[in-house]
C-alpha positions, 0 to 999 in steps of 0.5 A, a space after each residue: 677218716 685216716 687210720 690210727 696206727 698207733 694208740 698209747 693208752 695210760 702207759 707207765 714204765 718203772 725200773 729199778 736204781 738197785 741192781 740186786 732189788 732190779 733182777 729179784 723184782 725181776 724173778 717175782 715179776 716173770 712168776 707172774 707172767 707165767 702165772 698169768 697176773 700183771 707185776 704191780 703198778 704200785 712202786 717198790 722200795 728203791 723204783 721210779 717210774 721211768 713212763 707214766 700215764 702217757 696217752 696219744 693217738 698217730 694216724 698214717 701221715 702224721 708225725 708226733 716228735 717227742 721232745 725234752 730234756 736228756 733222762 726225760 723218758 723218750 728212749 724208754 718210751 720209743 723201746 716200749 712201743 717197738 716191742 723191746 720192753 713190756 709196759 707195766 701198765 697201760 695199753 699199746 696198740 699198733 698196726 702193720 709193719 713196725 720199723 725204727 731208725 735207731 741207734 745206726 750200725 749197732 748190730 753189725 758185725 766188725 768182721 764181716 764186710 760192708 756188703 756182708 753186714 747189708 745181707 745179715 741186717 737184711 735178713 735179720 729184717 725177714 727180706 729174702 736174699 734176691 730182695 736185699 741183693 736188688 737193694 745193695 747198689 741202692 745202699 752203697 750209692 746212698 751211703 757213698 762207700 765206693 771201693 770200701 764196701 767190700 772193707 771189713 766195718 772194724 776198718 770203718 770210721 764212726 761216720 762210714 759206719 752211720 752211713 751204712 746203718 742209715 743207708 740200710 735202715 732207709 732202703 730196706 724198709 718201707 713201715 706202716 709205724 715209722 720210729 726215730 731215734 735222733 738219727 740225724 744228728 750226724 754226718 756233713 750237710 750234703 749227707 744230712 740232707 739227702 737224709 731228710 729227703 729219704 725220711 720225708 718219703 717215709 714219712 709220707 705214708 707211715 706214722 712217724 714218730 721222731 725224738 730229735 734236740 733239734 728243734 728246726 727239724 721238729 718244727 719242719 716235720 711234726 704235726 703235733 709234738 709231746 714234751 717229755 719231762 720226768 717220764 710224762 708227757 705233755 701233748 701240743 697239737 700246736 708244734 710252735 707252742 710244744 717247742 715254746 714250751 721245750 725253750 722254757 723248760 730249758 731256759 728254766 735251768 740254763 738261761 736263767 742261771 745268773 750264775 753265768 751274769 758278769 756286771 762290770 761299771 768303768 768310771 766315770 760311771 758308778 751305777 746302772 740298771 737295765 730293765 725290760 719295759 716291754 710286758 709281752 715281747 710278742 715277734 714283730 712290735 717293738 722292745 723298749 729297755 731303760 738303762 738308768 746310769 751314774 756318771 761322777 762327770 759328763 761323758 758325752 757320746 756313747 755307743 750302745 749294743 744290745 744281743 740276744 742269745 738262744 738256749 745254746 749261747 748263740 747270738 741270735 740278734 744284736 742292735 747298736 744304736 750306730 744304727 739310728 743317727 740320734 746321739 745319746 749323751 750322758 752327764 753327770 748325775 743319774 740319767 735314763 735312756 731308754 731304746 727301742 727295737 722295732 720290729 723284733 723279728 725272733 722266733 717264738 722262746 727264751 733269750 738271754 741278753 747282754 748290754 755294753 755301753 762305750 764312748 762314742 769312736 772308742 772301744 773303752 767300755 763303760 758298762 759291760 753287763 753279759 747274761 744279766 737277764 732273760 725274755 720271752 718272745 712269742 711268735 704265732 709262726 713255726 721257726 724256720 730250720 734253726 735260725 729264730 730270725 723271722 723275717 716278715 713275709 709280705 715284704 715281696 710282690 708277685 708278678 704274672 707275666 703272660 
């Protein structure tokens, strides 16, 4: 069987809103320590519950990516289980050497050099100075500092600064327990890259932990993922279904805020309504809308465009019926049009979506109709890096050559 090196068992954590409640709390709760009893698991006035009743199991190899919302309770979580804060209830039970990539160049000292900053966080790690000493060029080469090692770290921009963090965390430790805190986030793409790179070694033989909003990597990376809201958790051994899940809870709160909906009708059309038809919009079959339209005259040729938008309001797809060589017309009177999209190639979440109708060869809107709705499309795959296109994997052939 492959070993467990981290086991979360019922564990809850609570903090305070009052400052002067916070550190009284704090007293009575020291008293016990001393006197050998557990702080109460009930609240007191003015508590919340920051973790509770949060459960799981990591083996070496694996990677569980912790995600939700800002607040959620993934922080607290990660300092529990890296021994900064105590739980106040509940169990932790983790095995071998325990490093974490957080919060990057926190600890260094402005005035002391690049290479200087490399010895203390070394140091600070337990390594002897021949260890970190055979690792300096390493880390310089990584972090792409060249000349300005030797530079004071308050001289250092915000980006130097995470370079040399990373560079440190990722060549002087080699953990057992491997945990991430959103380290990626940062820095140009050549950087990011040779990060993912060193993270997936690391990986390869530790238990890992990654909290990351960037679901690409959570897809790519984690074997399982726990969706963290409101300090608890909810653990997918599905990774498609766990950000699934995360597309929701945010589409919950933005995408399906039709305060952002802007309804706009040029004459001579007087009234429209854009439906769904299709019940489950499943990645690869078809989407059918229905726009049913009222026109005081006949308007003839029209165009039609249909866009979809991800949870960030980045366009992700858009269709104009320029693509397909029958020509829809609308007369006077009430009319419906229905189009069809076939195949649908997104990714498993929710979207929202804005229609636009205008006169054939012209740009003169007759509707114009932006974050009128939303859908949910499904997907039996992972999503590949960020982009929620999906294309079709068996549109190849393989050919053997002797």
């Amino acid at each position: 069987m492959t070993e467990k090196l981290i086991e979360v068992e019922n564990v809850g954590k609570k903090f305070c809103r009052d400052l002067k409640k916070s550190l009284w709390y704090g007293v009575k709760d020291s008293a016990s320590d001393l006197l050998g009893k557990r702080p109460p698991t009930c609240l007191r006035e003015g508590e919340f519950w920051a973790n509770d009743g949060i459960s799981f199991e990591v083996s070496r190899g694996e990677c569980l990516g912790l995600i939700g919302r800002n607040g959620a309770g993934k922080t607290t979580l990660l300092k529990m289980l890296s021994g900064l804060i105590k739980p106040d209830h509940g169990e932790i039970k983790m095995k071998g050497q325990i490093g974490g990539l957080i919060a990057l160049g926190a600890g260094f000292n402005p005035i002391l050099s690049g290479r200087e900053n490399i010895f203390v966080n070394g140091s600070i790690m337990g390594l002897s100075r021949k260890q970190i000493a055979d690792k300096v060029d390493e880390i310089v080469d990584f972090a792409e500092l060249g000349q300005f090692i030797d530079t004071p770290v308050r001289n250092y921009s915000s980006g130097m600064n995470v370079r040399l963090g990373f560079a440190i965390a990722a060549s002087l430790i080699r953990p057992d327990v491997l945990l991430l805190d959103e380290v990626l986030a940062v820095g140009d793409a050549g950087f990011r890259a040779r990060c993912y790179s060193r993270v997936h070694k690391l990986m390869s033989t530790s238990a890992v932990i990654l909290v990351s909003h960037t679901m690409g990597f959570i897809g790519q990376c984690c074997s399982n993922v726990g969706l963290m809201t409101h300090g608890k958790m909810e653990f997918f051994e599905d990774v498609s279904a766990g950000i699934r899940a995360y597309d929701e809870q945010n589409a919950t709160t933005d995408l399906a805020n039709n305060d952002r909906a802007v309804r706009q009708l040029y004459a001579p059309v007087t009234r429209a309504d854009v439906r769904i038809l299709t019940e489950e919009v499943v990645y690869g079959e078809g989407l059918e809308i229905e726009i049913e339209v009222k026109s005081e005259e006949d308007v003839g040729a029209v165009g039609i465009s249909f866009v979809a938008y991800d949870h960030s309001e980045k366009p992700v797809m858009c269709w104009h019926s320029s693509q397909n060589e029958a020509e829809i017309g609308i007369k006077q009177g009430t009319q419906s049009v229905r189009i069809r999209i076939s195949p649908l190639l997104l990714g498993s979440g929710t979207y929202s979506y804005t229609l636009n109708m205008s006169r054939k060869g012209s740009i003169e809107h007759l509707i114009w109709y932006h974050h009128i709705g939303t859908m949910t499309v499904t997907s039996p795959y992972r999503p590949v890096g960020q982009i929620p296109y999906l294309p079709h994997t068996n549109d190849f052939d393989v050919f053997y050559h002797p």
